[in-house]
C-alpha positions in Angstrom: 63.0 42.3 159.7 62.1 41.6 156.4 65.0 39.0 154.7 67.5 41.6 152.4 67.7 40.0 149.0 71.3 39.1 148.4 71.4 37.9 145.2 69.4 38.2 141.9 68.8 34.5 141.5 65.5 34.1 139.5 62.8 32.4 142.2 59.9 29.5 141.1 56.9 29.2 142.4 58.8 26.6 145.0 61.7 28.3 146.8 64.6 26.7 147.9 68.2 28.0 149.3 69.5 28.5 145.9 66.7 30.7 145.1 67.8 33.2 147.6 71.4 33.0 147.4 71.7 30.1 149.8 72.8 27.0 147.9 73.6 23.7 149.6 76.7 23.2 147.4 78.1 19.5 147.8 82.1 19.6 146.9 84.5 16.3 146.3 87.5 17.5 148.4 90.1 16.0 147.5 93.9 15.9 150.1 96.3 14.7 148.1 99.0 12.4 150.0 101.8 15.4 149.8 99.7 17.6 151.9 102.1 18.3 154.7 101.0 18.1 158.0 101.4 21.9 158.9 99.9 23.1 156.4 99.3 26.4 158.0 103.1 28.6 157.5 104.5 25.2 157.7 103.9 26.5 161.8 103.0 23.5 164.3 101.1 26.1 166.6 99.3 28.0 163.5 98.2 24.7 161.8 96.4 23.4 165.4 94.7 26.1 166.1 93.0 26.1 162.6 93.0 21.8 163.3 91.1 22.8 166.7 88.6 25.2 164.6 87.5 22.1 162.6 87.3 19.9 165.7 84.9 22.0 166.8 82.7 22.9 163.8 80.3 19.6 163.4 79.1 19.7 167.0 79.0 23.6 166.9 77.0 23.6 162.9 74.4 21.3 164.8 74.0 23.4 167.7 73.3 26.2 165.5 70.8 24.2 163.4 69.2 23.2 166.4 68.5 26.7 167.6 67.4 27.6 164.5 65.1 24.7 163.6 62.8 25.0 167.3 61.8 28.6 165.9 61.0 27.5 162.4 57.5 27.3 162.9 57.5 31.1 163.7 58.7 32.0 159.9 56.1 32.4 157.8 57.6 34.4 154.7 58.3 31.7 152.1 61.6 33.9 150.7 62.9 33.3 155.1 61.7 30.0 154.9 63.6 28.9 151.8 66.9 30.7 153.7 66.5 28.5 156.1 66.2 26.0 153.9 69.1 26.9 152.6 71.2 27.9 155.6 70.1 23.5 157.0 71.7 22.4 154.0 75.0 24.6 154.4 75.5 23.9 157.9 74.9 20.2 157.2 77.7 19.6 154.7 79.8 22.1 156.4 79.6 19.2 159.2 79.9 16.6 157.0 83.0 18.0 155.4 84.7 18.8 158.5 84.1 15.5 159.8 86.3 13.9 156.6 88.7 16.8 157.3 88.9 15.7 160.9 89.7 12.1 159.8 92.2 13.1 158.0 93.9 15.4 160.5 94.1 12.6 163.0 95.7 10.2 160.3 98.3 12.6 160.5 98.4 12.8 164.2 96.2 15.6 165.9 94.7 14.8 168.5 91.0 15.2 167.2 89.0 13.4 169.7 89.6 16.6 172.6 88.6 19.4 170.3 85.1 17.1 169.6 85.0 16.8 173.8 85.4 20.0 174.6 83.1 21.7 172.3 80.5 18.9 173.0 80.3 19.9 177.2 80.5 23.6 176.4 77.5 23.3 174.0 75.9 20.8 176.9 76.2 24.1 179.2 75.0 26.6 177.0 71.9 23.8 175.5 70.7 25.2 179.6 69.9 28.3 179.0 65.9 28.9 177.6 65.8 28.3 173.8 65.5 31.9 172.7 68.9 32.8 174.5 70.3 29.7 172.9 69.1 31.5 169.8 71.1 34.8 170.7 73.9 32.8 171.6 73.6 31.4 168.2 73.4 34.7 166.3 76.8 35.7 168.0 78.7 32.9 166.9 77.5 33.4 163.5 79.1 37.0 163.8 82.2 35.5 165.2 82.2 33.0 162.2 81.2 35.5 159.6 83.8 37.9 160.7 86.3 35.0 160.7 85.0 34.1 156.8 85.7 37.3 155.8 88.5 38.2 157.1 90.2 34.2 155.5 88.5 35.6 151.7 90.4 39.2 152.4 93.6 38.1 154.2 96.3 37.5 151.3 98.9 36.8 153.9 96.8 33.7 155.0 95.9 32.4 151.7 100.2 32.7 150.4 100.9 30.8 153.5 98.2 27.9 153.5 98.5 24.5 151.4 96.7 25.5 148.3 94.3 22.1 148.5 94.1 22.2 152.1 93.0 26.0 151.7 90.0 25.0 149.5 88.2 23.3 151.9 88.2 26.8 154.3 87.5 28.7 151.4 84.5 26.8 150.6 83.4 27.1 154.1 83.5 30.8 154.6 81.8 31.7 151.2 78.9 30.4 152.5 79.1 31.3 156.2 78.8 34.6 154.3 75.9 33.5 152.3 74.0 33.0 155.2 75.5 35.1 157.8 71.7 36.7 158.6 69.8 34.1 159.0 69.6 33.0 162.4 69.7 36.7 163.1 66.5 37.6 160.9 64.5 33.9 162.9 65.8 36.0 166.2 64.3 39.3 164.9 61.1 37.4 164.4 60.7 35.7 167.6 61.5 39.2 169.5 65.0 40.7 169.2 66.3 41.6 172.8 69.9 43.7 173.2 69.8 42.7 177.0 69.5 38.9 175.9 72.3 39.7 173.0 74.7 40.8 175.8 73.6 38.2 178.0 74.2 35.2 175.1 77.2 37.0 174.4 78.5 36.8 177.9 77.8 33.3 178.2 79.5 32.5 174.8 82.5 33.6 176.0 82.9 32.9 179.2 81.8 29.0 178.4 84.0 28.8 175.3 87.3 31.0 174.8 89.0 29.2 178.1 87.9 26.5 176.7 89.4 27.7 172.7 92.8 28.0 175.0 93.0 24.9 177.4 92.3 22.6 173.7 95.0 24.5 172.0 97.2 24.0 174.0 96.6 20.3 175.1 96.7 19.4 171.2 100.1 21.2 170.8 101.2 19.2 173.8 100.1 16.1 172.5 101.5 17.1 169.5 105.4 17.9 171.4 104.9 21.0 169.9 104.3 23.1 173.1 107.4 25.0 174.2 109.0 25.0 171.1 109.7 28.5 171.5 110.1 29.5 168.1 107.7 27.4 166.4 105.2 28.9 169.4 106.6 32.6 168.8 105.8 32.5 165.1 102.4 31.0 165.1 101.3 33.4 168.0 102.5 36.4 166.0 100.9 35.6 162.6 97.6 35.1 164.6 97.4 37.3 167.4 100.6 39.9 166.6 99.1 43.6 165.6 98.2 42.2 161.6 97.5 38.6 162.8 94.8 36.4 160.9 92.4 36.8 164.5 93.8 40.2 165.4 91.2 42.1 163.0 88.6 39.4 164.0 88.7 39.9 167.6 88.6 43.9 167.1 85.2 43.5 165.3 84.0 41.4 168.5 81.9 43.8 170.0 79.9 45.0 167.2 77.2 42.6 167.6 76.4 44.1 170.8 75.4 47.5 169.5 71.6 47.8 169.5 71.5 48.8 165.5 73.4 45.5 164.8 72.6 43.5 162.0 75.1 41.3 159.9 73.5 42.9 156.8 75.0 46.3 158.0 77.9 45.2 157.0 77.6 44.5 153.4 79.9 41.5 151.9 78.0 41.0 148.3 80.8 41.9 146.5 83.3 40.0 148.7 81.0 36.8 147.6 80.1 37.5 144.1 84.4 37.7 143.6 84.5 34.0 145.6 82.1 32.5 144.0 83.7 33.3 140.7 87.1 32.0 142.0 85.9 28.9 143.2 82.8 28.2 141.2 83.3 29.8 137.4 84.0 27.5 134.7 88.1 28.0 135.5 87.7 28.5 139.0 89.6 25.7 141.4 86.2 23.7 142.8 84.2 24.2 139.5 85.1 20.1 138.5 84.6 19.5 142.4 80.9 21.1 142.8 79.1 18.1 142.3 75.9 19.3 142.1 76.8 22.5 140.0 73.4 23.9 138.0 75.1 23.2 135.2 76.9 19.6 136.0 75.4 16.9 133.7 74.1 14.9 137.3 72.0 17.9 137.9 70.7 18.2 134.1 69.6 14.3 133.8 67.9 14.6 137.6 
């Protein structure tokens, strides 16, 4: 399937992720010492399991980069070629910058070393299966994380109740997980898309990776002597599981990646993207001093 131009970014005779709407954006993140530690709701359990989701993204951007990367050599369109470009770059920094983020959260003392396990031997188990299912399994984790982007960009709940520097960082991260939501999907199209193999890496996600999501959970909260506080436990369990909680709406949208007409692009998020990037990357907007490598920064000019 032919890449869906998502932006009207003027293209030069070399393409690169910018050019398509897929721009390796490098950001100086800055936690200031008055963060509090639960800076989720001001919620011990709400907090960890966003502290868990960064524990696992570096391992899981490279696995996805990985699976990506072995198929390269099969995309021949230059516009696909600079997304993937593109989509190497975002996941890289995304890494990066979770790393520093995860440094930071064990300074202030999560256990960040058992999220970074765990994620590592469930990825071990699902590097087993051939490379094209490891490719599928790929394309529904970028559903899972797209669906979670949105749904942190749309939630106004969420962004009243986060730290308003610690919320940057996320916000960052789902613009672009937006940005490039189809790309491993459009590589999988290429190489042969397969709705058994879909259900099958599907299947194999899940089973290998939500008890997993739950046993690290709830071993950081313990580590943490924050499981069994019953209140504490009540509340974060409500504002993300209850019938409006932050993964509530995510996990209803679950199975739409195993209809045979999928594709991320059906669900259009343009506008949802065009209003972030104007909130975080206009003149006035809150990382606009922090995009170090803006178009318009005088680093970028003098290069």
């Amino acid at each position: 399937m032919a890449l869906k131009k998502r932006t009207s970014a003027k293209t030069s005779n070399v393409l690169n992720g910018a050019s398509v709407g897929i721009p390796p954006r490098h950001i100086d993140f800055q936690f200031p010492d008055t963060t509090p530690k639960y800076f989720y709701a001001d919620n011990a359990t709400a907090t960890t399991f966003f502290a868990m989701l960064s524990g696992f993204f570096p391992p899981g951007e490279r696995y996805f980069m990985d699976s990506v990367r072995y198929f390269r050599s099969h995309v021949t369109d230059t516009q696909q070629r600079a997304a993937i470009s593109g989509f190497m770059g975002q996941e890289a920094i995304h890494g990066r910058e979770h790393d520093r983020l995860n440094e930071l959260l064990a300074e202030r003392g999560f256990d960040m070393d058992t999220p970074d396990r765990f994620v590592k031997f469930g990825l071990r188990i699902l590097k087993m299966l051939p490379k094209r299912t490891q490719l599928a399994a790929t394309t529904f984790m970028e559903h899972f994380t797209a669906l979670l982007a949105e749904q942190l960009l749309e939630d106004e709940t969420f962004q009243s109740l986060a730290d308003p520097e610690m919320i940057k960082i996320w916000q960052w991260h789902a613009l672009e997980e937006l940005e490039h939501k189809s790309v491993a999907y459009n590589v999988y199209e290429i190489i042969g898309n397969s709705h058994g193999e879909r259900i099958a890496a599907t299947a194999a996600s899940l089973v290998v990776l939500l008890p997993m999501l739950g046993i690290t959970w709830a071993w950081m909260l313990a580590k943490d002597g924050k499981l069994g506080s019953v209140k504490d436990n009540a509340i974060g369990l409500n504002v993300l599981f209850g019938p409006k909680g932050f993964v509530s709406g995510i996990m209803r949208r679950l199975p739409e990646f195993v209809d045979r007409r999928y594709h991320p692009d059906n669900h259009d998020t343009r506008a949802l993207e065009d209003t972030w990037r104007q909130r975080l990357f206009a003149e006035n907007g809150s990382l606009y001093r922090a995009y170090r490598n803006r178009p318009d920064s005088d680093q970028v000019k003098m290069a």
